[in-house]
PAZANU-462539 format. One line per 3 residues: their letters; for each residue y, z negated, x negated of N, C-alpha, C. Coordinates in steps of 0.02 Angstrom, whole numbers, plus 32768, in hexadecimal, padded with zeros to 4 digits. Example, Ala and Ser with C-alpha at 12.3 -4.5 7.8 and 13.67 -1.06 7.14 Angstrom:
residues 2
as	7EE4/7E7A/7D6C/7F1F/7E7A/7D99/7F5B/7E7A/7D6C ~ 7F90/7E9E/7D7E/7FCB/7E9B/7D54/8002/7E76/7D7B
end
This chain:
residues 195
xxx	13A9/3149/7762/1368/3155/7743/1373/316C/76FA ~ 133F/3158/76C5/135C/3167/7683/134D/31B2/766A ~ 1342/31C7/764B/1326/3201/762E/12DF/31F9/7618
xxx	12B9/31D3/7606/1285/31BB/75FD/1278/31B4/7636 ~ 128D/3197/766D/1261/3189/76B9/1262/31D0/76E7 ~ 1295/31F8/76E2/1298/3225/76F8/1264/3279/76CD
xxx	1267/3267/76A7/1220/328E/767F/11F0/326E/7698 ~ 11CE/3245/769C/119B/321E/76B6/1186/3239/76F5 ~ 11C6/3220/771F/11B9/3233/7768/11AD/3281/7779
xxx	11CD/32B6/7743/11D4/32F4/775B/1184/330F/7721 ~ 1165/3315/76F0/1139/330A/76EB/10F1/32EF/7721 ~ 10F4/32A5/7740/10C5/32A3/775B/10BC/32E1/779B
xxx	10FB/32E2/77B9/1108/3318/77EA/10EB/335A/77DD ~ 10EF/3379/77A9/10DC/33AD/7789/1082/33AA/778D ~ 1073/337A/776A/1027/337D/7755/0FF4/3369/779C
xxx	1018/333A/77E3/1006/3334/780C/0FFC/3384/7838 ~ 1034/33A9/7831/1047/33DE/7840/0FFD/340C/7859 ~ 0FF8/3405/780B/0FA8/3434/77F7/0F69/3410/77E9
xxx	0F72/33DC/782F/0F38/33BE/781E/0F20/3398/77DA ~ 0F3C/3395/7793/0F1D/3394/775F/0F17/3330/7750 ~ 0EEE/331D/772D/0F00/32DC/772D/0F12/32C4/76E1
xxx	0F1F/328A/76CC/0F30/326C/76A5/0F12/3295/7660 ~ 0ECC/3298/7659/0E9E/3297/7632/0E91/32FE/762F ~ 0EA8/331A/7661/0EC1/3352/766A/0EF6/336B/762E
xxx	0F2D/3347/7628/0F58/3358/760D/0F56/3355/75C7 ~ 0F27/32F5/75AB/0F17/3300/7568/0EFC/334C/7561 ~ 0EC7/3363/757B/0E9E/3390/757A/0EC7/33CC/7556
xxx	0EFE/33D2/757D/0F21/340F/7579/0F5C/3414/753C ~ 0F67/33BD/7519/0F8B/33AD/74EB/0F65/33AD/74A1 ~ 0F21/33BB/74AC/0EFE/3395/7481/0F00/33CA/742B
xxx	0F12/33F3/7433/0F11/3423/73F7/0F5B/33F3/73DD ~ 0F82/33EE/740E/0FCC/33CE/73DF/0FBB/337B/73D7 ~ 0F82/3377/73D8/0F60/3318/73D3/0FA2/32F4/73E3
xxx	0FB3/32F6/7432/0FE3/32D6/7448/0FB9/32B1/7489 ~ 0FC2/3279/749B/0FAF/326E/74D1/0FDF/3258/7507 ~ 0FD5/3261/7553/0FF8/324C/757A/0FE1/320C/75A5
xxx	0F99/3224/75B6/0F6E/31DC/75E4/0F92/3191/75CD ~ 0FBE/3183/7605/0FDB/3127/7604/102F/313C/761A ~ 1034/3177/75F4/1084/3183/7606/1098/317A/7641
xxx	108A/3195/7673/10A7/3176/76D1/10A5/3116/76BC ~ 1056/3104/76B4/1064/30BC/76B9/107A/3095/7692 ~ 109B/30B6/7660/10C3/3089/7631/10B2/3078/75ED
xxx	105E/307C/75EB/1040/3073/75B2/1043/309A/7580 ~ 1072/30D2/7587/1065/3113/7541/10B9/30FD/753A ~ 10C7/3107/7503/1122/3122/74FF/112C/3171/7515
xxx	1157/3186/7525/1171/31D1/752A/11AA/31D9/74D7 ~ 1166/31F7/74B1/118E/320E/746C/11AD/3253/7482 ~ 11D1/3269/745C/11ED/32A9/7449/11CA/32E6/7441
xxx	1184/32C7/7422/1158/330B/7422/113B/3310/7450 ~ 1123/32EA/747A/10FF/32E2/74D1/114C/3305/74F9 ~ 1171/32FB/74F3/11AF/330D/752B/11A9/335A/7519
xxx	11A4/3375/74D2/11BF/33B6/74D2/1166/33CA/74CD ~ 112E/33B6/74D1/110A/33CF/74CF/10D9/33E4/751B ~ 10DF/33A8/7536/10D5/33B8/7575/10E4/33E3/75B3
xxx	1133/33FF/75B5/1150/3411/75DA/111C/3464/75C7 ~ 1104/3471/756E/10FD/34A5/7587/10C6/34DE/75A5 ~ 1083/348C/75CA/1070/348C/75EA/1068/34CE/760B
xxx	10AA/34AA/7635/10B2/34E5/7668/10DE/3526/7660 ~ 10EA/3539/7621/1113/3571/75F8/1161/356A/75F2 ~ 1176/3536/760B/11A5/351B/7600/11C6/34E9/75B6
xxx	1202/3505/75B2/122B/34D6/7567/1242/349D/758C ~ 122E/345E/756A/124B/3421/7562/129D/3434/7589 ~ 12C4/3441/7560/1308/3445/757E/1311/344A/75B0
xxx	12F0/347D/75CB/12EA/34AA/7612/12C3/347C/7636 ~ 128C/3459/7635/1266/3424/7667/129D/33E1/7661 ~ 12C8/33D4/763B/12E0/338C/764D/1322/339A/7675
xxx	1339/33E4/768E/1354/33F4/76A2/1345/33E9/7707 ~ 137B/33D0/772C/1378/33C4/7767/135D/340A/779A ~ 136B/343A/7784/1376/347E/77AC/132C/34AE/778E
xxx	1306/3480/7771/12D7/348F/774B/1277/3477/777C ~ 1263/34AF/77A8/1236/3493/77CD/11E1/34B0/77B6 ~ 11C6/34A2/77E9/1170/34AF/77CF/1172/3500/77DE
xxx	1151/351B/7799/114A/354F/7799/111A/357D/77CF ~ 110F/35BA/77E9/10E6/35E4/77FC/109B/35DC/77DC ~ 1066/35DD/77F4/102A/35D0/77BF/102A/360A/779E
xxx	1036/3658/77B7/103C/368F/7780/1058/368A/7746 ~ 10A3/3653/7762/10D0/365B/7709/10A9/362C/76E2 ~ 1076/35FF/76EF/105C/35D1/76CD/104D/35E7/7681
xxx	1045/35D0/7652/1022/35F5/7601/0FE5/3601/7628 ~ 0FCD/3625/75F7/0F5A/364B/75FB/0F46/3609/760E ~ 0F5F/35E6/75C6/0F16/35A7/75B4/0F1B/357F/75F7
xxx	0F6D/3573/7623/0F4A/3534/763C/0F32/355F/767D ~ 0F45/35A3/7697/0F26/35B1/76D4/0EE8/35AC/76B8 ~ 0EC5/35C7/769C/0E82/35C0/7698/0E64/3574/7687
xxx	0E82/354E/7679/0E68/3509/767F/0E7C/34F6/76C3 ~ 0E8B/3515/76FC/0EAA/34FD/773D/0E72/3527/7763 ~ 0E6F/3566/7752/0E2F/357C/776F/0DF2/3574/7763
xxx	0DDA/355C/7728/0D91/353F/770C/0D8F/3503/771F ~ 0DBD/34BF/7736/0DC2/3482/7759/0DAA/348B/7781 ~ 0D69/345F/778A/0D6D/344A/77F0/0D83/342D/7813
xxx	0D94/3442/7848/0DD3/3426/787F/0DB5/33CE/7875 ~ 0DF0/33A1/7865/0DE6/3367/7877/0DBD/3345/7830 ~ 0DAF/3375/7803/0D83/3365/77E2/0D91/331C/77A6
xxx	0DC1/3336/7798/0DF6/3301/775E/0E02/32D6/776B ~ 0E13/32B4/7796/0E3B/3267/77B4/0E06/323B/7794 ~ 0DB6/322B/779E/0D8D/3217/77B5/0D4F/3244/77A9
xxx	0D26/320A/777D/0CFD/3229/7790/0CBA/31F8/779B ~ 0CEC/31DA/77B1/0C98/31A0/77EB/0C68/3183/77C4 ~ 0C49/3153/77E0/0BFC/3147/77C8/0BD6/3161/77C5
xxx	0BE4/31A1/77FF/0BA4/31EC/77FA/0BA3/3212/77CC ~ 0BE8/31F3/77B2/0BF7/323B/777C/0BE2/3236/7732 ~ 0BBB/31E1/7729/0BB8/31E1/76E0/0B85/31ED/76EB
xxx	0B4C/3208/7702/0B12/3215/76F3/0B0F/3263/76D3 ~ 0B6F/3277/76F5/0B75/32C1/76E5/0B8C/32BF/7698 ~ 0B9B/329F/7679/0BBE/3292/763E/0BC1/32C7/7601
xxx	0B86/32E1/760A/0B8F/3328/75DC/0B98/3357/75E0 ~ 0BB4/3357/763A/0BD8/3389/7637/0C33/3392/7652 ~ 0C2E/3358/765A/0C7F/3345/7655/0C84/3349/75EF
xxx	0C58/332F/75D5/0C72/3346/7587/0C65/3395/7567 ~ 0C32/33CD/7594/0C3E/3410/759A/0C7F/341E/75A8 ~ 0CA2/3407/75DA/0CCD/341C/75E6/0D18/3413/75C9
xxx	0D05/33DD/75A9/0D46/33CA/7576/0D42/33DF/7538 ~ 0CFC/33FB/7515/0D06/342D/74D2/0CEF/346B/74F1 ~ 0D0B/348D/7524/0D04/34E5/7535/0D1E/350B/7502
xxx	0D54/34F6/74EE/0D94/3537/74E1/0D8D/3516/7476 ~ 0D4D/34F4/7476/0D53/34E0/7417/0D34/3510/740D ~ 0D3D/3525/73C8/0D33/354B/73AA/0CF0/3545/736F
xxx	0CAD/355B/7355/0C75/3553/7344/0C9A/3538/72F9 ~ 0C8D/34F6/72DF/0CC1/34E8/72A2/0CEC/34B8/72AB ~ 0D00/34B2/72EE/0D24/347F/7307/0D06/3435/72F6
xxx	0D37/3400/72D5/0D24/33C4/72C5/0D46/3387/72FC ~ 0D20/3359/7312/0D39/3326/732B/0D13/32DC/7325 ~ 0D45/32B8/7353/0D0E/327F/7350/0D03/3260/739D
xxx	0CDA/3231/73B0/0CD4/3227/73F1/0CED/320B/7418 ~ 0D22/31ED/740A/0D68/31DB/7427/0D98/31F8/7431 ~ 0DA2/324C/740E/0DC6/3282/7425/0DA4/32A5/745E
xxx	0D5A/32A2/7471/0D32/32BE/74A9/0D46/3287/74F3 ~ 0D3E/3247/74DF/0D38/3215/7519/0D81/320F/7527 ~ 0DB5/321C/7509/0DF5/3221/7515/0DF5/325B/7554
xxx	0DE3/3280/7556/0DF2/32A2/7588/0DC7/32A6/75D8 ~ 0D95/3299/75B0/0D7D/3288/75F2/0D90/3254/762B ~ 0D80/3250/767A/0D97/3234/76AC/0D80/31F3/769C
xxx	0DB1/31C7/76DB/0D7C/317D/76DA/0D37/3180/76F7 ~ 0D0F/314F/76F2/0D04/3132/76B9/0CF2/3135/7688 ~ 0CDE/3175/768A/0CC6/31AC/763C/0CFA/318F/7603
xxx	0D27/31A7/760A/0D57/3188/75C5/0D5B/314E/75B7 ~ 0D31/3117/75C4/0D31/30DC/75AB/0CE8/30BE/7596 ~ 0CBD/30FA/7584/0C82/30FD/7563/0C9D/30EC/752B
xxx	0C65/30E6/74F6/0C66/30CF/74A2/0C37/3107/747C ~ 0C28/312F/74AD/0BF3/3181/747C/0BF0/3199/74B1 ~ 0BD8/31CF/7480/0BBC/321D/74B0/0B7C/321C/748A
xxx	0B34/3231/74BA/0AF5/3236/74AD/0AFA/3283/7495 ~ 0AF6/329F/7457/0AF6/32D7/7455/0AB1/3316/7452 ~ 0A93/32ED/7458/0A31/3305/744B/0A1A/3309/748B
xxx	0A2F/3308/74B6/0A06/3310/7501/0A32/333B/753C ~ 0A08/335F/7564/0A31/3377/7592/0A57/33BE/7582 ~ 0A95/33BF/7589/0AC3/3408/758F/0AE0/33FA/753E
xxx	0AD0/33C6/7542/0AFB/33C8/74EF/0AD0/33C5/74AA ~ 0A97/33CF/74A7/0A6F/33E5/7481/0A5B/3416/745D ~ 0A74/3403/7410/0A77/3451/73DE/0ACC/3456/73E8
xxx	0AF5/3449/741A/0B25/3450/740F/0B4F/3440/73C6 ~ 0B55/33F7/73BA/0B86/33E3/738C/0B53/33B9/734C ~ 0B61/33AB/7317/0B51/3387/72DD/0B70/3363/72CE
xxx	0B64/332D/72A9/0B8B/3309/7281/0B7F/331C/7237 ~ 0BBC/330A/7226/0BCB/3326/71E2/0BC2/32EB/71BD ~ 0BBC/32AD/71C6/0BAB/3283/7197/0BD5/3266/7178
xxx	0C1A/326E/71A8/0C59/3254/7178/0C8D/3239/71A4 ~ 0CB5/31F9/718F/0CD5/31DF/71C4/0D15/31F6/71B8 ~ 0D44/31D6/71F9/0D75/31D7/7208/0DB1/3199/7220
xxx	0DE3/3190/7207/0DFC/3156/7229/0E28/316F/7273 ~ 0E38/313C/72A5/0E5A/316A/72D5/0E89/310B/72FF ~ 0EB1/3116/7311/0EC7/30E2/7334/0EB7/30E0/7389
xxx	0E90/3092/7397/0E7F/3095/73E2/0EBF/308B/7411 ~ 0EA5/3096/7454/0EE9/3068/7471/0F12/304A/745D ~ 0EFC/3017/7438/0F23/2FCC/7433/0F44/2FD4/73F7
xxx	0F43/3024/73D9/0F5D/3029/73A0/0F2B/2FEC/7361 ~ 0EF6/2FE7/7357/0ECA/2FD2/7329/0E9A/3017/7314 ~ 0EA3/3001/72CA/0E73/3040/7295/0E36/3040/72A3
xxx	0E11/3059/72CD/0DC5/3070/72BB/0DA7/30AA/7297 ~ 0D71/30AB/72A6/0D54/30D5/7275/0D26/3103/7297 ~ 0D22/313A/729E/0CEC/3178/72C4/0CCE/31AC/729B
xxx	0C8E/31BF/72BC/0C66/31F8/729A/0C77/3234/72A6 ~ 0C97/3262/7263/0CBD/32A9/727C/0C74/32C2/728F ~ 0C72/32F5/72D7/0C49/3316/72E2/0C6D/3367/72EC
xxx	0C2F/3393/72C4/0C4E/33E7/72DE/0C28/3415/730D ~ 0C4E/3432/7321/0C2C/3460/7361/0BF5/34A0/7336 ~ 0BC9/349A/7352/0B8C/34D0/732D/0B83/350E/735D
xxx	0B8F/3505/7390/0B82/353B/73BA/0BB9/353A/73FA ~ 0BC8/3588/7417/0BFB/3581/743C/0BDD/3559/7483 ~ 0C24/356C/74B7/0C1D/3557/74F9/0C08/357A/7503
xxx	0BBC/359D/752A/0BCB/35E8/7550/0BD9/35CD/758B ~ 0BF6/361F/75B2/0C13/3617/75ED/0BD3/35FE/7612 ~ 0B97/35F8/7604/0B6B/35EF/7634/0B4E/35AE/7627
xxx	0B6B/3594/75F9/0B58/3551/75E9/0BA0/3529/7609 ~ 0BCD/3540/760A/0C18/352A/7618/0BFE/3521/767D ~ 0BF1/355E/7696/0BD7/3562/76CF/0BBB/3523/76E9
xxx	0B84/3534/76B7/0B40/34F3/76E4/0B6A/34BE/76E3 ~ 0B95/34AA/76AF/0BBD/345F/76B1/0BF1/345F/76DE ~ 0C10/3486/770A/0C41/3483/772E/0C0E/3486/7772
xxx	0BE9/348C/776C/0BBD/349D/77B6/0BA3/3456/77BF ~ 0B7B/3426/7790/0B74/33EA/7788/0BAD/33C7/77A1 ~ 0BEF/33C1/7786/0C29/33A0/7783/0C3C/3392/77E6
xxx	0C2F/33D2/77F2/0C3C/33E7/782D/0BFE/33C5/7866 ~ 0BD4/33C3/784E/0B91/339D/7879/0BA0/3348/787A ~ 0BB9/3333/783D/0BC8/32F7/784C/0B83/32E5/783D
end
């Protein structure tokens, strides 16, 4: 097995571990704008900064995870950020999220800008990136209706960003105007959870 297949394999092991899914992990990569979603199936490469960035996930150094004698941590030793993204998850919630679930759609995208910050800039292909199937293969987010209203603005100014297929498009930077509250974070995990 190579070193590349054996990161792979010991990675998916890891993230199966804790339940988390594909679109989970961007989630948890996304401040280091690294992505992982395709890596198991072949479609991402495993760069250097995904190998040493991932592992530390789970509070673990690169060196130390490509190491054989090197297993899944305790959820206590886990870092803050991801237990609490393991305990704010709903069981089962990530894999999938159904045909039932796009009607939930704003609040699977509550739940993927919780932890931004009021100021925070993006565009809507950094939101639908994380979300489950078939959510992440939308082309917008409705931002005027529902749980996400008053939330975010557009600033009126674009962005270039590369799709899949590695081709240049072009997106509307939008910024966060108001926080998550926990009780807005709530209602969207309670939705998520109703299916």
């Amino acid at each position: 097995m190579s070193n590349q297949s054996h990161f792979i394999s010991k990675a998916k092991t890891f993230r199966l571990h804790f339940k988390l899914s594909e679109s989970d992990i961007d989630y948890l990569l996304v401040e280091k704008e690294i992505k992982y979603r395709g890596l198991e199936l072949g479609s991402r490469t495993l760069t250097l900064e995904l190998a040493e960035a991932y592992p530390l996930i789970y509070g673990i150094e690169y060196c130390d995870f490509k190491k054989e004698e090197t297993g899944i941590p305790d959820f206590d030793d886990l870092p803050q950020v991801t237990k609490d993204y393991i305990l704010n998850h709903p069981k089962d919630s990530g894999n999938k999220a159904g045909t039932k679930g796009t009607k939930n759609m704003s609040s699977y995208v509550i739940r993927a800008i919780k932890n931004y910050s009021v100021g925070h800039e993006f565009l809507n292909v950094d939101i639908l990136n994380l979300l489950p199937p078939p959510l992440n293969q939308a082309t917008s987010i409705t931002w005027k209706n529902g749980l996400l209203k008053g939330l975010v603005k557009s600033t009126n100014r674009f962005k270039e960003y590369k799709d899949d297929r590695e081709e240049t498009k072009r997106g509307m930077i939008y910024t966060l105007v108001k926080p998550v509250t926990p009780e807005l974070l709530e209602k969207a995990l309670k939705n998520i959870e109703k299916g």
